[in-house]
Backbone of each chain as ProteinMPNN parsed JSONL, in Angstrom:
{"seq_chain_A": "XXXXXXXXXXXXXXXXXXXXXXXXXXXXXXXXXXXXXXXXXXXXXXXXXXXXXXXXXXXXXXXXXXXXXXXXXXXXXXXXXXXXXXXXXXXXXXXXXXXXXXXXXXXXXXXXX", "coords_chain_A": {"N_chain_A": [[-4.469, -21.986, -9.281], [-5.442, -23.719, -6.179], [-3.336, -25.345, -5.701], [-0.829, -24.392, -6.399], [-0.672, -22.962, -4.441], [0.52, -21.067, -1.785], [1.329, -22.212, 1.312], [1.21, -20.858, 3.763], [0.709, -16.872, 3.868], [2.738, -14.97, 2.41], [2.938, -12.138, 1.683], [2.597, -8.805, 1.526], [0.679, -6.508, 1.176], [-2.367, -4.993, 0.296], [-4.432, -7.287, 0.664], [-6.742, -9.657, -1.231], [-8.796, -11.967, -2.773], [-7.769, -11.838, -5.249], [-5.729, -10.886, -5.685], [-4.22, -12.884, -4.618], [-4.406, -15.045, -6.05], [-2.686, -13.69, -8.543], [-0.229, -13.4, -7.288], [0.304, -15.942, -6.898], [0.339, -17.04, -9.426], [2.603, -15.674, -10.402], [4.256, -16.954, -9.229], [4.741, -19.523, -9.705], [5.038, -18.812, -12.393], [7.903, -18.047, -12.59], [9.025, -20.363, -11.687], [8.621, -22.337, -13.689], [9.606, -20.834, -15.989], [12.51, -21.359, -17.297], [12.008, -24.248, -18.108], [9.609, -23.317, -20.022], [11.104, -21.726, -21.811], [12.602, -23.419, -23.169], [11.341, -25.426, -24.606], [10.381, -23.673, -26.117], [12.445, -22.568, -27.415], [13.282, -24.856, -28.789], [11.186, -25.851, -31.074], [11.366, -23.384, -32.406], [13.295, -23.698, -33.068], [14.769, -24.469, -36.297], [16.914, -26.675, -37.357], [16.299, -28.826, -35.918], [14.179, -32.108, -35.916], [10.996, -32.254, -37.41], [9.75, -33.411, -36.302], [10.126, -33.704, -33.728], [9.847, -31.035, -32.835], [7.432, -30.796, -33.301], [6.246, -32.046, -31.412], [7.353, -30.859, -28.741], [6.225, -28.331, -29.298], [3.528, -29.193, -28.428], [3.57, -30.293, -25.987], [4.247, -27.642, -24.755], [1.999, -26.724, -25.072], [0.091, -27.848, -23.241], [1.013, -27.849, -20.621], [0.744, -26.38, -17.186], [-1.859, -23.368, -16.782], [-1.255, -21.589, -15.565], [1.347, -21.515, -15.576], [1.921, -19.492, -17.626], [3.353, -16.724, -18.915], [1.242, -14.674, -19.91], [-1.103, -14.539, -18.083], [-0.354, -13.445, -16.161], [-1.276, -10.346, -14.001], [-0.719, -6.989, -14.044], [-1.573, -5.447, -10.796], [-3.363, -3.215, -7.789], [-1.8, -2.391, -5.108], [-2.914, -0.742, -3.625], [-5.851, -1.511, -3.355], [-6.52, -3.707, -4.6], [-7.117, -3.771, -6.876], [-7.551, -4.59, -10.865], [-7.657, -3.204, -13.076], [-6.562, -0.179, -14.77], [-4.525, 0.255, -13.698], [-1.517, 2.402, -12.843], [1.789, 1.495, -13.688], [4.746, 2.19, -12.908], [4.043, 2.948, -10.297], [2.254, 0.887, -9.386], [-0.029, 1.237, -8.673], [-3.668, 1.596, -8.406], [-5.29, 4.216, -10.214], [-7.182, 5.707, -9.11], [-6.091, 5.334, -6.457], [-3.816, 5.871, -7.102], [-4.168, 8.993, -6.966], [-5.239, 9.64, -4.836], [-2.877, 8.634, -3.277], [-0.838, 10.186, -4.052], [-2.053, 13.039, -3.955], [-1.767, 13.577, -1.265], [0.806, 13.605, -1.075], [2.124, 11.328, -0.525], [3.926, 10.345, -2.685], [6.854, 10.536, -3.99], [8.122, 13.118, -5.733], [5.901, 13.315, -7.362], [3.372, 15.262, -8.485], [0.758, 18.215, -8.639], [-0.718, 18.607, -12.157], [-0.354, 22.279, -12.831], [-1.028, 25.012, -15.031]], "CA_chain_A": [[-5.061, -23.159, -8.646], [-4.962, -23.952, -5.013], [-2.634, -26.823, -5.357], [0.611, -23.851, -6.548], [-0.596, -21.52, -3.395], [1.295, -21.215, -0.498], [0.607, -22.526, 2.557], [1.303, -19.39, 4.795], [0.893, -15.507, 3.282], [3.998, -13.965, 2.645], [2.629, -10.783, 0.785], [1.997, -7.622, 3.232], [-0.074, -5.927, 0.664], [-3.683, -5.658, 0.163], [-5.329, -9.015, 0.036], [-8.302, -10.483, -1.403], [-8.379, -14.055, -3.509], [-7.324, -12.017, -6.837], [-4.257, -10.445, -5.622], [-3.452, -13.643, -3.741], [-4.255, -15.58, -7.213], [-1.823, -13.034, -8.809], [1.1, -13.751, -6.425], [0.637, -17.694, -7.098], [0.812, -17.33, -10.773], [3.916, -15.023, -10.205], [5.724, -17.086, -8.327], [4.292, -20.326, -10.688], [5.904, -18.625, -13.926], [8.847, -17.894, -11.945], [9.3, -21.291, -11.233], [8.72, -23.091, -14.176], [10.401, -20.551, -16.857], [13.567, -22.621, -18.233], [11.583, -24.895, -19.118], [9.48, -23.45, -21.143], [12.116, -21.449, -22.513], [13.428, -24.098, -23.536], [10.439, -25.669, -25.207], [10.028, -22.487, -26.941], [13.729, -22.906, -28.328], [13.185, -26.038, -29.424], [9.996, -24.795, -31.713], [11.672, -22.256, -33.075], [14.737, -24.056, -33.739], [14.727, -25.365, -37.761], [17.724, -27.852, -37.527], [15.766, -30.096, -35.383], [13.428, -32.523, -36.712], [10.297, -31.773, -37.454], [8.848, -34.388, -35.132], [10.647, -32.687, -32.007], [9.481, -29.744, -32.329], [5.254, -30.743, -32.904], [6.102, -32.58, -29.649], [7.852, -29.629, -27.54], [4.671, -27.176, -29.437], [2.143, -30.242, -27.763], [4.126, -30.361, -24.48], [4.336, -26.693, -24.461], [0.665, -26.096, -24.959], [-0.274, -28.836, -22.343], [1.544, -27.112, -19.534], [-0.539, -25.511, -16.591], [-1.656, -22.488, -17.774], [-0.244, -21.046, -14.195], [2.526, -21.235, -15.615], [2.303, -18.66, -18.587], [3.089, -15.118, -18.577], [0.221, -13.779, -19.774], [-1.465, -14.557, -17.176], [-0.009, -12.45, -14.815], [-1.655, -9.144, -14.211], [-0.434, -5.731, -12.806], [-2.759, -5.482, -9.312], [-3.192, -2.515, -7.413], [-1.016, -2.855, -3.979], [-3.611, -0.806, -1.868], [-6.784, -2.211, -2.986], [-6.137, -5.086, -5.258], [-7.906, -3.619, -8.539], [-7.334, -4.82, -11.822], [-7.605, -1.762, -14.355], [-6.186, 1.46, -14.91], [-2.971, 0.348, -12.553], [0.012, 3.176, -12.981], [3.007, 0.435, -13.798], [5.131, 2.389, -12.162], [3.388, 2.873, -9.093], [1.471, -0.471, -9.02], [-1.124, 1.93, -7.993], [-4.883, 2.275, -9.761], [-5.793, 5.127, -10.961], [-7.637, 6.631, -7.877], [-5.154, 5.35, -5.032], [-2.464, 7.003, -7.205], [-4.598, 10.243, -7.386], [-5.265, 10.228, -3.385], [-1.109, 9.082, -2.696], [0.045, 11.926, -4.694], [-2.595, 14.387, -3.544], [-1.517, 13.314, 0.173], [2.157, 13.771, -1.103], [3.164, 10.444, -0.396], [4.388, 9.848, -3.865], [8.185, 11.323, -4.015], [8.258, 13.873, -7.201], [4.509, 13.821, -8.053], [3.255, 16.744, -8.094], [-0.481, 18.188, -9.548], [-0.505, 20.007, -12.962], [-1.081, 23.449, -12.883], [-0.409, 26.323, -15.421]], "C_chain_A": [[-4.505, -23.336, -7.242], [-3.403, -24.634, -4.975], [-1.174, -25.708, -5.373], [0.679, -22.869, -5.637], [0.266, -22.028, -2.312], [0.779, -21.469, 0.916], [-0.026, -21.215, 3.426], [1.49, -18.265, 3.857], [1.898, -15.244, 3.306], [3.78, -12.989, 1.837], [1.81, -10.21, 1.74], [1.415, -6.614, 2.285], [-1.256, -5.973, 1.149], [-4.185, -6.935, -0.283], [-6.87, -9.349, -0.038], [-7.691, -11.413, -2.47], [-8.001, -13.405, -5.033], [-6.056, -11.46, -6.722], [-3.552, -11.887, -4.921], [-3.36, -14.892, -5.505], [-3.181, -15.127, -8.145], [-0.428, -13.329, -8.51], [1.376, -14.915, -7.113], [1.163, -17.468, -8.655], [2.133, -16.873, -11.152], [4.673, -15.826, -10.068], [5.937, -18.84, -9.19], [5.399, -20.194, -11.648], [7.513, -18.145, -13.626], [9.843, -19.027, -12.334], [9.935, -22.52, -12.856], [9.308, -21.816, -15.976], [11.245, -20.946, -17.778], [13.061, -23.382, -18.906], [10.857, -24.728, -20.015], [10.02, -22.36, -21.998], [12.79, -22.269, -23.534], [12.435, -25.069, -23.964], [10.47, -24.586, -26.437], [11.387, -22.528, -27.577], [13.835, -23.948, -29.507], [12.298, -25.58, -31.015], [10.498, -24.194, -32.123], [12.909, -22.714, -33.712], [14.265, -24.771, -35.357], [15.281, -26.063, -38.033], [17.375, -28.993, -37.192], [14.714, -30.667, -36.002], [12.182, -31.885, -36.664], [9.085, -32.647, -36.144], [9.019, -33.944, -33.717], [10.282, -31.699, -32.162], [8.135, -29.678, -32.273], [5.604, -31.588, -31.265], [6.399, -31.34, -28.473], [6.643, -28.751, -28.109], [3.605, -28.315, -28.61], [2.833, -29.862, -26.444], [3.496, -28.61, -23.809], [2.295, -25.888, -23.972], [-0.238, -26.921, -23.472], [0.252, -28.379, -20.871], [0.38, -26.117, -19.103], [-0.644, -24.201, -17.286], [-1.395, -21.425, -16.365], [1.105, -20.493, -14.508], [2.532, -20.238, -17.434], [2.1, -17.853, -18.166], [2.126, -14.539, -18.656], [-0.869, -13.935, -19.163], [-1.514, -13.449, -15.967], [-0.216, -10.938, -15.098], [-1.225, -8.09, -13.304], [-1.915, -5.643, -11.886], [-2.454, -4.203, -8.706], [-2.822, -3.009, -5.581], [-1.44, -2.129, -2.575], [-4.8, -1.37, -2.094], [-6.971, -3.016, -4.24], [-6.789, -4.785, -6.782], [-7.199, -4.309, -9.823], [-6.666, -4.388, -13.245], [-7.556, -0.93, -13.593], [-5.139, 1.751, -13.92], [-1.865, 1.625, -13.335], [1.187, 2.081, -12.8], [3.854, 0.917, -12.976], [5.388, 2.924, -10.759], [2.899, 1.444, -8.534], [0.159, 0.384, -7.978], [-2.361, 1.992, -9.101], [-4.627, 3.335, -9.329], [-6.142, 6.28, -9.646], [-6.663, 6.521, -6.625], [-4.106, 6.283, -5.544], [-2.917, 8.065, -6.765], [-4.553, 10.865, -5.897], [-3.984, 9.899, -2.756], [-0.464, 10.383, -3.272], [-0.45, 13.348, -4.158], [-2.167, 14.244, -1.867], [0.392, 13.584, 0.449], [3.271, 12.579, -0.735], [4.244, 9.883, -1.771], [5.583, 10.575, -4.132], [8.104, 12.141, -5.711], [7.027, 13.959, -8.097], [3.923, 15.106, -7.643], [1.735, 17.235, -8.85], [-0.301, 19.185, -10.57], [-0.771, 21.017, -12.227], [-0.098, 24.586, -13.683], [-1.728, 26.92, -16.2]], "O_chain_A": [[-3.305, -23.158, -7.029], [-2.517, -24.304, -4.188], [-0.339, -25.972, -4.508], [1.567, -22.017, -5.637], [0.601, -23.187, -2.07], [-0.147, -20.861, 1.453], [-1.161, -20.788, 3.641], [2.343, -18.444, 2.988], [2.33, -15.2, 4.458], [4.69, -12.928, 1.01], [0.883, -10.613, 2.443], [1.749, -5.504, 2.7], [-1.54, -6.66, 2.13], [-4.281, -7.422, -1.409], [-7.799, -9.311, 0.769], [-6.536, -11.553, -2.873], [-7.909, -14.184, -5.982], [-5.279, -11.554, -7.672], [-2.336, -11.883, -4.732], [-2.303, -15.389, -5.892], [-2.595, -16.066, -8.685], [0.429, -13.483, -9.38], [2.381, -15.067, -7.807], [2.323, -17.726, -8.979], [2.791, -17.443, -12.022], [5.783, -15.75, -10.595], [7.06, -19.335, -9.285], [6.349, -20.959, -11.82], [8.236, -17.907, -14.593], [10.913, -18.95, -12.939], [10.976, -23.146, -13.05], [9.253, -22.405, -17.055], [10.935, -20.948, -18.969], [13.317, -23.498, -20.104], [10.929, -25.504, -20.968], [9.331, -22.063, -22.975], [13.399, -21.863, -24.524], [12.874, -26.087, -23.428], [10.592, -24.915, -27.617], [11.162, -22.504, -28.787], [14.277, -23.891, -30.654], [12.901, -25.02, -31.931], [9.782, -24.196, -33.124], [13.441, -22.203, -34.697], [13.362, -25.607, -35.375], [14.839, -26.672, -39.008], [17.761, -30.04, -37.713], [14.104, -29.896, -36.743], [12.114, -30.918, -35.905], [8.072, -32.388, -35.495], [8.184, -33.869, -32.816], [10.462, -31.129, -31.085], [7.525, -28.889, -31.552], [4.977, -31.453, -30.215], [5.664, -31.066, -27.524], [5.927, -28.38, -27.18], [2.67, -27.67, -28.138], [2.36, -28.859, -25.91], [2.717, -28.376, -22.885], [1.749, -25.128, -23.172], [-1.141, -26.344, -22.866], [-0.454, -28.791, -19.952], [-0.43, -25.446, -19.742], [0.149, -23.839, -18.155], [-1.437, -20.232, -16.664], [1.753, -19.552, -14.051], [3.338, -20.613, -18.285], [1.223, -17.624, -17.333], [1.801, -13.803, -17.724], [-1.83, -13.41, -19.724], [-2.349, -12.911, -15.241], [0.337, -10.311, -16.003], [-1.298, -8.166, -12.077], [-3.06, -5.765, -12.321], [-1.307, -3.823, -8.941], [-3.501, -3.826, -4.96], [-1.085, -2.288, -1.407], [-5.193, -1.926, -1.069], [-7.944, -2.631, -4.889], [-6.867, -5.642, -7.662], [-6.02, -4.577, -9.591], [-5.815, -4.802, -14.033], [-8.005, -0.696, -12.471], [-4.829, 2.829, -13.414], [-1.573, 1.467, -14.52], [1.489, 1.829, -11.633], [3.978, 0.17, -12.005], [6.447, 3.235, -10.213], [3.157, 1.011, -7.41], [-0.322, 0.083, -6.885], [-2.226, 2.307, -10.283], [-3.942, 3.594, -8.339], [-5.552, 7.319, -9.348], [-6.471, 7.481, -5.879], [-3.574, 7.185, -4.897], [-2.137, 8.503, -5.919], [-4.12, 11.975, -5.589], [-3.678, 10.583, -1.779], [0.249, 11.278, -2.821], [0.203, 14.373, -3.961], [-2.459, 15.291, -1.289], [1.044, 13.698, 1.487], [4.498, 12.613, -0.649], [5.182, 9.098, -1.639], [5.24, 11.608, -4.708], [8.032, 11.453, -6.729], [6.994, 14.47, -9.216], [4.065, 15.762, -6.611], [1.496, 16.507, -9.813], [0.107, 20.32, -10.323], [-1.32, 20.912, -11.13], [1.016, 24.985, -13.345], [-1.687, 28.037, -16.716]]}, "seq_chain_B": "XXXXXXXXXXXXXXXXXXXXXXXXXXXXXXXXXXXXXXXXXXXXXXXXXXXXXXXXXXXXXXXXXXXXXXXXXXXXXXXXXXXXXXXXXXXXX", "coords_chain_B": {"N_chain_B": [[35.738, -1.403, -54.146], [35.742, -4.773, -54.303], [35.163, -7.306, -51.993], [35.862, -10.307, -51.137], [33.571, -13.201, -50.898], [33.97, -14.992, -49.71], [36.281, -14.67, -47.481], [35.064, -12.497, -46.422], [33.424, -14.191, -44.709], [35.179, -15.489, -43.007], [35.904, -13.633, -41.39], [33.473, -13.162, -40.475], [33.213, -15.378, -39.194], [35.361, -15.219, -36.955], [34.683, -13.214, -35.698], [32.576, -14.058, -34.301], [33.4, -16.103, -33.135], [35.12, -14.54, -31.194], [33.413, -12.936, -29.742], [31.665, -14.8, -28.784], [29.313, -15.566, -29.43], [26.592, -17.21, -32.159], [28.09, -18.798, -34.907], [26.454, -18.057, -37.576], [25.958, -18.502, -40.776], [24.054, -18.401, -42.878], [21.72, -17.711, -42.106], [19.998, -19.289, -40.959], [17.297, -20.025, -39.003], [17.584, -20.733, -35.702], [16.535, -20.353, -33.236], [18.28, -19.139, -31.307], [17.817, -16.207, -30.409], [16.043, -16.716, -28.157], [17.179, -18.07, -26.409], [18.681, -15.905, -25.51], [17.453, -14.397, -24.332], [17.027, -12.424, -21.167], [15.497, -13.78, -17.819], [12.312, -13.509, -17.442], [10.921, -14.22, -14.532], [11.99, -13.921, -11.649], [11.88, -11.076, -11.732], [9.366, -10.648, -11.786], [8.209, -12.251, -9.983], [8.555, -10.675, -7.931], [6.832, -8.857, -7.423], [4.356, -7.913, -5.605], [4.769, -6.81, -2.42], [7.092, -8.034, 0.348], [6.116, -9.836, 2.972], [5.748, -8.287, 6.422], [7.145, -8.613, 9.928], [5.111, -9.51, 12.254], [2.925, -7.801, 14.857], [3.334, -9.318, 17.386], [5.507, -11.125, 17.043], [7.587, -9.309, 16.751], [7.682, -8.618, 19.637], [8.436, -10.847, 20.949], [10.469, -10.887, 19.833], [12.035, -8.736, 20.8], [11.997, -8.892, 23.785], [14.25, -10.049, 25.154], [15.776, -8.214, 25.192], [14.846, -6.66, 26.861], [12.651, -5.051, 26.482], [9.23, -4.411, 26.474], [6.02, -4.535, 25.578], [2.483, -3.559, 24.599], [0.52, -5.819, 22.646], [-2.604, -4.307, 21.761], [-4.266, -4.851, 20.199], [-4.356, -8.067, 20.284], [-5.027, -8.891, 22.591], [-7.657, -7.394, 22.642], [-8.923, -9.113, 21.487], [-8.493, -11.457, 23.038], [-10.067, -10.849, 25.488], [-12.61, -10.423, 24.293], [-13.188, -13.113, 23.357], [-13.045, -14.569, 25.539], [-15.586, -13.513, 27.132], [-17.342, -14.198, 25.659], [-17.108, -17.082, 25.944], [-17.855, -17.339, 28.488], [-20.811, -16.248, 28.656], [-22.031, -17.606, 27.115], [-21.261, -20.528, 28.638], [-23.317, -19.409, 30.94], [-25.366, -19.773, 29.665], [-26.214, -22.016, 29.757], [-25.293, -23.77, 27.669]], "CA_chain_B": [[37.022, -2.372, -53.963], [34.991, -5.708, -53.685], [35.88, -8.189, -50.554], [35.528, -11.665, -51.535], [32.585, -13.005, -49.695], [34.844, -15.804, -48.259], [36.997, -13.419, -46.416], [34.217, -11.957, -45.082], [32.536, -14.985, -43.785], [35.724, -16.195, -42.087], [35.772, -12.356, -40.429], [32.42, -13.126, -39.188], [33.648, -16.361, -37.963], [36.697, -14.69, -36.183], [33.973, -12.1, -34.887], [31.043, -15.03, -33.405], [34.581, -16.349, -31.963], [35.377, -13.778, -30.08], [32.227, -12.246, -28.79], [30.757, -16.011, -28.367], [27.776, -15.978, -30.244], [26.595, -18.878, -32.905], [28.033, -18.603, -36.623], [25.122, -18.544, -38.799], [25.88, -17.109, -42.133], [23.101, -18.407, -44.063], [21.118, -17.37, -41.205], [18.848, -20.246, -40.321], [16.527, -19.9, -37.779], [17.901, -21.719, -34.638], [15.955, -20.175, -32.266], [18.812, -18.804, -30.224], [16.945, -15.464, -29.687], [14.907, -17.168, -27.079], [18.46, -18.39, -25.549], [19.56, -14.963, -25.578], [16.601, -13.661, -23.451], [16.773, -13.038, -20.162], [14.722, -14.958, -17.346], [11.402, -12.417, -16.18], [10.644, -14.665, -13.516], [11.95, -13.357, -10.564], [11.346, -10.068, -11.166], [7.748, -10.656, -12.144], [7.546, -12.6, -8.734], [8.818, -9.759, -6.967], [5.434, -7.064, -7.258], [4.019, -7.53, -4.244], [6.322, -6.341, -0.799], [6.949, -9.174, 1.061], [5.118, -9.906, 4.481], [6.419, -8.175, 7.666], [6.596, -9.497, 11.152], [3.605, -9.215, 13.319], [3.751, -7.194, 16.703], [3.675, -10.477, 18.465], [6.637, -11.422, 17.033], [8.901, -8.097, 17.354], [7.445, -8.342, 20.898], [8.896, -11.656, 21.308], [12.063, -10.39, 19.575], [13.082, -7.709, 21.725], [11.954, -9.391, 25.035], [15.287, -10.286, 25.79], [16.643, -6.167, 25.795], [14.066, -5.788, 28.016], [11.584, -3.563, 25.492], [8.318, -4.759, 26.411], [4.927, -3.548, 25.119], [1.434, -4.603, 24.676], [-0.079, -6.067, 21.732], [-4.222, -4.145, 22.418], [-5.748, -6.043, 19.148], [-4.845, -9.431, 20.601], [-5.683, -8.983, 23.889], [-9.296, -6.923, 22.636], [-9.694, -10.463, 21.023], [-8.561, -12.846, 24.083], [-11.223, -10.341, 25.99], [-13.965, -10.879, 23.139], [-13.709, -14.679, 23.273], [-13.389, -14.611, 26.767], [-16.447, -13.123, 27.306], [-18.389, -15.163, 24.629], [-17.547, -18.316, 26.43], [-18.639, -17.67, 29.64], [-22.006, -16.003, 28.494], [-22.455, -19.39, 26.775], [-21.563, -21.1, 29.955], [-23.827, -19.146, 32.033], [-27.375, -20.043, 28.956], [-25.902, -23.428, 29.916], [-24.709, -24.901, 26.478]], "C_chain_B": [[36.092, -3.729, -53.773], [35.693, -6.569, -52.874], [35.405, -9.413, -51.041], [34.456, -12.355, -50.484], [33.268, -14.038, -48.292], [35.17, -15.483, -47.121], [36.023, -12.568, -45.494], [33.552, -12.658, -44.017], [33.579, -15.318, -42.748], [35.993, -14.649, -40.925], [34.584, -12.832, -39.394], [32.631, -14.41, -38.179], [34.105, -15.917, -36.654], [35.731, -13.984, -34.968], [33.217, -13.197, -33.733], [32.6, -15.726, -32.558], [35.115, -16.042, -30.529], [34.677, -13.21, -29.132], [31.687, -13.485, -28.687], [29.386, -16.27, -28.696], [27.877, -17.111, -31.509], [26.827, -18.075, -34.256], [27.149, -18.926, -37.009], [25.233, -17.916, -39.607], [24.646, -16.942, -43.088], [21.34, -17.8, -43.099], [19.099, -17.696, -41.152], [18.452, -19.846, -39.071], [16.73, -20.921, -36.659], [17.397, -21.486, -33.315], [16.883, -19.505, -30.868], [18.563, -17.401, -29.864], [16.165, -15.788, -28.649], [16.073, -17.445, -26.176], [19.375, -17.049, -25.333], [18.691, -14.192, -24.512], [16.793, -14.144, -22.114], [15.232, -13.493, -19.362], [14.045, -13.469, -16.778], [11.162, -12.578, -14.711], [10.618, -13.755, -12.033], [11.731, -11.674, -10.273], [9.617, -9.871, -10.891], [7.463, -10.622, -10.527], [7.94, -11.926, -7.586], [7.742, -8.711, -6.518], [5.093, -6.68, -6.29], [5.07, -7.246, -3.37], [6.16, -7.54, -0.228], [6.065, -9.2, 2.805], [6.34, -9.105, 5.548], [6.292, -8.582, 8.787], [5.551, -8.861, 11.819], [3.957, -8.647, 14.464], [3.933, -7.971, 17.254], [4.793, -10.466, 18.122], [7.474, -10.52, 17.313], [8.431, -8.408, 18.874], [8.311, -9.586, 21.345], [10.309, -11.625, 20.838], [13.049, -9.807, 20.496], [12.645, -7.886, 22.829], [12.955, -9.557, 25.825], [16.116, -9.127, 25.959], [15.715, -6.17, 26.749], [12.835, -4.64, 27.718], [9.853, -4.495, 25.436], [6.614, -3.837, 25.832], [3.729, -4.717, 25.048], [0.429, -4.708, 23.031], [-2.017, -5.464, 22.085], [-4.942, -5.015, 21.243], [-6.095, -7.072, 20.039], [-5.338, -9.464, 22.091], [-7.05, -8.75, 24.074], [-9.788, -8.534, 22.604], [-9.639, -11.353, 21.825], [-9.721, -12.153, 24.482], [-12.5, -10.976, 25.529], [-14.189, -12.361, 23.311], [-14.391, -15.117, 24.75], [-14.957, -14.996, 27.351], [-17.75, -13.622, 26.738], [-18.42, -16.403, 25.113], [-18.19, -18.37, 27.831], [-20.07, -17.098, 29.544], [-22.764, -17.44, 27.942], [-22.529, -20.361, 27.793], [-22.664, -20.737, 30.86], [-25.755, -19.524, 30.787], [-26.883, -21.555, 28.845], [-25.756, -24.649, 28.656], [-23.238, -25.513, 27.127]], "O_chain_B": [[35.563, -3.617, -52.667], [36.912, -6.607, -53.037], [34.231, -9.361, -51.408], [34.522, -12.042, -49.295], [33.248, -14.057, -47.062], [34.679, -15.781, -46.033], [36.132, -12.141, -44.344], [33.189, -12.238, -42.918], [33.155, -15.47, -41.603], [36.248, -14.81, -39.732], [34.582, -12.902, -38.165], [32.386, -14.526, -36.978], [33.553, -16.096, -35.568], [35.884, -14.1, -33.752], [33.338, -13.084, -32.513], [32.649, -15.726, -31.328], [35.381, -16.626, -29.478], [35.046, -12.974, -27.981], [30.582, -13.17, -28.246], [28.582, -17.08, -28.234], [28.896, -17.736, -31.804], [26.173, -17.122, -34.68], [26.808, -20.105, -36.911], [24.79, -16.768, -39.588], [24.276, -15.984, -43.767], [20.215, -17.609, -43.561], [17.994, -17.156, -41.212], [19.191, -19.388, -38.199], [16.048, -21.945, -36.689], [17.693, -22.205, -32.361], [16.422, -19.377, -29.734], [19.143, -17.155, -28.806], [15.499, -14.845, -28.221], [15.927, -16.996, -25.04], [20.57, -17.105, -25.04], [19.271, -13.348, -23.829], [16.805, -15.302, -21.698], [14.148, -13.566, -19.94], [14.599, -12.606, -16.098], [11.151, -11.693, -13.856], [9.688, -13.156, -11.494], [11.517, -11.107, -9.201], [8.951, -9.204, -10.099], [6.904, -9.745, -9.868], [7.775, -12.36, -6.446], [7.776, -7.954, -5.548], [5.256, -5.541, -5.851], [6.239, -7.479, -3.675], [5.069, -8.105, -0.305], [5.555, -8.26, 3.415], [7.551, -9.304, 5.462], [5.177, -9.074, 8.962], [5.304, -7.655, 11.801], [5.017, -8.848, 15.057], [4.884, -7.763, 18.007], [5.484, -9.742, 18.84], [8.266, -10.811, 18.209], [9.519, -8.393, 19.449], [9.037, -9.285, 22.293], [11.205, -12.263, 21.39], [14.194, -10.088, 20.848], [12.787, -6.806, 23.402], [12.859, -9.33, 27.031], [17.041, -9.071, 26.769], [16.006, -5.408, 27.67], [12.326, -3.763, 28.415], [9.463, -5.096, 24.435], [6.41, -2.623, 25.821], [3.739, -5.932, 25.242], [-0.182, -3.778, 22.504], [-2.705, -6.298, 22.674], [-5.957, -5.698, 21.379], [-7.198, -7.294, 20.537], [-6.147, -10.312, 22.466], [-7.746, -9.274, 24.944], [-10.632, -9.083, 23.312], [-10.491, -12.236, 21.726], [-10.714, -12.645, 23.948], [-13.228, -11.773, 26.122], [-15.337, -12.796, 23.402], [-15.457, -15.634, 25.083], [-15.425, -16.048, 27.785], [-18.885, -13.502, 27.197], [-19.448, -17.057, 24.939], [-18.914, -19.284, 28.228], [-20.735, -17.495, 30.501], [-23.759, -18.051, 28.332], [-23.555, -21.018, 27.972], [-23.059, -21.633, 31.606], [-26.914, -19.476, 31.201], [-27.183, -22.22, 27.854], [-25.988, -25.858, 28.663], [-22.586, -26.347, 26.499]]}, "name": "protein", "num_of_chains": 2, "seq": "XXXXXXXXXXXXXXXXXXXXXXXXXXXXXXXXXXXXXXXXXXXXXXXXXXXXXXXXXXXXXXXXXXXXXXXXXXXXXXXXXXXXXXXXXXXXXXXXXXXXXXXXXXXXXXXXXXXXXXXXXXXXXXXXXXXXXXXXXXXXXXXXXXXXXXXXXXXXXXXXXXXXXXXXXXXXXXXXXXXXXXXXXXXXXXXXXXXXXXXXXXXXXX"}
């Protein structure tokens, strides 16, 4: 949602409004973590009453939904794709295929036997 | 040889003592797995690279060594406007 974006860009990637949506929710679940860590403790805890913990599961579910992880999606970091990212690239599929075939990719290399 | 279970529980005491974790023998669910995890956050909100400075700005950085240079985007674009307002001036809007 607008309201958790940042005024000014600070991401020197590729941008369009789903990698910039991406960032926000990043920096969102970042933000508000502890707490619901600590919701989610609660909930799970069995010593506490039973009344505190349907309240911290209500609270918990009632929270932006900005602020949950699964939300947040690997993006490709030259042209903002969605699917078929390499995790440890943060590259799709095809940018990996043309950084590696260009040799920018340190230790990739193309089958061949 | 059997160990009395006592003796063993006050071991595990001795043990959650020393390494600082919670005695639980009967091992209720207290949820401190969730207190044991760390925080994703900041790496999560690390993915993207952060922004770098703009040529204007290095240009206005190293002005004072004496390392001058010329930004050609922004200048194409003072040109471009330039040129758009006085064509407008001259169909007399």
């Amino acid at each position: 949602m607008s309201m958790f974006r940042s005024k000014k860009m600070d991401i020197g990637s590729f941008l369009n409004i789903h990698v910039i949506r991406d960032h926000t929710k990043r920096k969102v679940y970042a933000q508000f973590e502890p707490e619901r860590q600590a919701l989610r403790h609660i909930i799970r805890n069995t010593t506490l009453p039973a009344r505190t913990r349907a309240e911290a599961q209500l609270q918990l579910t009632q929270m932006h939904c900005y602020t949950r992880p699964t939300q947040i999606r690997g993006r490709c970091l030259m042209g903002g794709k969605g699917r078929g990212i390499f995790r440890d690239f943060k590259l799709s599929r095809y940018n990996f295929r043309m950084q590696a075939l260009e040799g920018n990719l340190p230790g990739v290399r193309k089958a061949s036997w | 040889m059997a160990v009395p279970r006592a003796r063993l529980l006050s071991l595990m005491k001795a043990q959650c003592e020393i390494f600082s974790t919670t005695y639980n023998p009967d091992g209720i669910r207290m949820g401190n797995k969730i207190l044991r995890q760390r925080l994703r956050g900041p790496s999560l909100a690390k993915y993207y690279p952060p922004k770098g400075p703009s040529l204007n700005e290095l240009l206005k950085d190293f002005k004072h060594l004496e390392l001058e240079g010329v930004n050609e985007e922004f200048e194409d674009w003072q040109e471009h406007i330039a040129g758009f307002v006085s064509t407008r001036a001259t169909m007399g809007f």
